[in-house]
N, C-alpha and C positions, 0 to 999 in steps of 0.2 A: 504494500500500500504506500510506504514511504519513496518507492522508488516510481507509482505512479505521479505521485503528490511533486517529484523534483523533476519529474519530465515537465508535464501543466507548468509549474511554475519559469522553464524554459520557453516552450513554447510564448508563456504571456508577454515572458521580457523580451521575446523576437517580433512579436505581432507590436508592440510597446516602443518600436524603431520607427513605425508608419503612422503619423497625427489621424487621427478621429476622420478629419476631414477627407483623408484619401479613401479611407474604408467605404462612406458616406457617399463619395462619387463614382465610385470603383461599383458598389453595390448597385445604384443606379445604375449605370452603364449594364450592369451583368443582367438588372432585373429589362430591360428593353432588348438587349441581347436576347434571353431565352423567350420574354414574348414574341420577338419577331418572327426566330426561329424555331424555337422549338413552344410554340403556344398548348401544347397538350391538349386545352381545351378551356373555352369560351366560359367562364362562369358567370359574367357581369355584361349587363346590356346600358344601354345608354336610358332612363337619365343615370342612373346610379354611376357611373364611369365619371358623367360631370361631378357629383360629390366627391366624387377620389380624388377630383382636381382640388376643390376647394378642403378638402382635410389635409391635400400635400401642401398647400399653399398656408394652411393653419400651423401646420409644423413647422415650416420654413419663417415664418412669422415668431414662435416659441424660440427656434434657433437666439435670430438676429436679436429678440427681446435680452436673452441669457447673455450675450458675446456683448451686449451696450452696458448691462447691468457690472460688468469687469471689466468694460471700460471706463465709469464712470467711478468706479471704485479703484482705479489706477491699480488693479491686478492682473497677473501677464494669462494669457488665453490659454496658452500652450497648456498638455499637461505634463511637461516635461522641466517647467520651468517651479522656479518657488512660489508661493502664494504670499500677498505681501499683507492679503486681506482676506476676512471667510465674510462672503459673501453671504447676503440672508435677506436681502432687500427684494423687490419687484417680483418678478417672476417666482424668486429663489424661495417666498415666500411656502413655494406650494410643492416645488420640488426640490430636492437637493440636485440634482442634473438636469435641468430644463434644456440646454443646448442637444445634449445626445438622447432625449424625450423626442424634440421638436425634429431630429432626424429621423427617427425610428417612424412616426406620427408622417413625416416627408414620405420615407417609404413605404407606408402600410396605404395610404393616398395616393401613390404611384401604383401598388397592386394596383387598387380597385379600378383607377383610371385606366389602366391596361387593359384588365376586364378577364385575363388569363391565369389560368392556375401556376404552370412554373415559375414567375418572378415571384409569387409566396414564398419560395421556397430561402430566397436569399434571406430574410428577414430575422427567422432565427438565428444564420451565424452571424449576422451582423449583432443582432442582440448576445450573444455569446461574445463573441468578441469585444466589445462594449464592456461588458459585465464583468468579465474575468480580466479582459488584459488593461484595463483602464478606469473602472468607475471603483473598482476591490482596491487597485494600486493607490488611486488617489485621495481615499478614503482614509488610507492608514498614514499616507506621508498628511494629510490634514490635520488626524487626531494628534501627531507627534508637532504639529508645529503650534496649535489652536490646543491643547486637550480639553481643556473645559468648555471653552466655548463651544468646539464642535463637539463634541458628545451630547450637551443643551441641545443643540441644532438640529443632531442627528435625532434625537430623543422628539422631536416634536415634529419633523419633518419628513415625511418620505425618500428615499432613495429615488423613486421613479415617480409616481404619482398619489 
């Protein structure tokens, strides 16, 4: 078990070389890819197709909220970088990761628009990926920089929603 436990923790710190961001357009790219080509099958008809729009466009909107709310708190975006501030304001209010919500939210908006069963399928690893190599990591270099505050934080706020 412990030799599973140090591979995972390998792979995170590799996947943890490529910002959030790339995952996030890569994923798209893959989920129009496989509907183009490989569409399985039809599950969504239009109007609903247009609401996929307007929920990817409500994620994209949650993004750009999260990425303003750290800029106006003069903390760096990256997660690679230090936090200079724990953020808890606007949006942060409701989630503790509203920027990688307001992705995940992009691409679940993007299925339905599609209207195709295989770009689903990307959605999970991106949420895996997400979860383990980046929201787990950041979590713990938080608690070590903030301890009280973010434990309060974490204590009263959701992780996701």
């Amino acid at each position: 078990m412990e030799t599973l436990q140090s591979s995972l923790d390998m792979i995170n710190r590799e996947l943890r070389k490529t910002i959030p961001p790339v995952y996030f357009l890569g994923s798209l790219l893959l989920m129009f890819t496989l509907s183009y080509f490989m569409p399985v099958s039809h599950l969504i008809y239009i109007p609903l197709r247009v609401f996929g729009s307007l929920v990817a466009i409500l994620g994209i909107a949650a993004t750009v909220w999260g990425a303003n709310c750290f800029k106006r708190e003069g903390t760096p975006i990256k997660p690679f970088e230090s936090a200079t501030t724990l953020v808890r304001n606007g949006i942060y209010c409701y989630s503790r990761n509203p920027m990688y919500l307001g992705m995940l939210i992009t691409l679940t908006g993007t299925w339905i628009a599609l209207g195709t069963f295989s770009p689903l399928l990307v959605i999970p690893v991106f949420f895996y990926i997400i979860q383990e190599a980046f929201i787990k990591h950041e979590e713990k270099i938080l608690e070590e920089t903030f301890p009280d505050e973010y434990r309060d934080y974490r204590d009263k706020v959701r992780r996701w929603i």
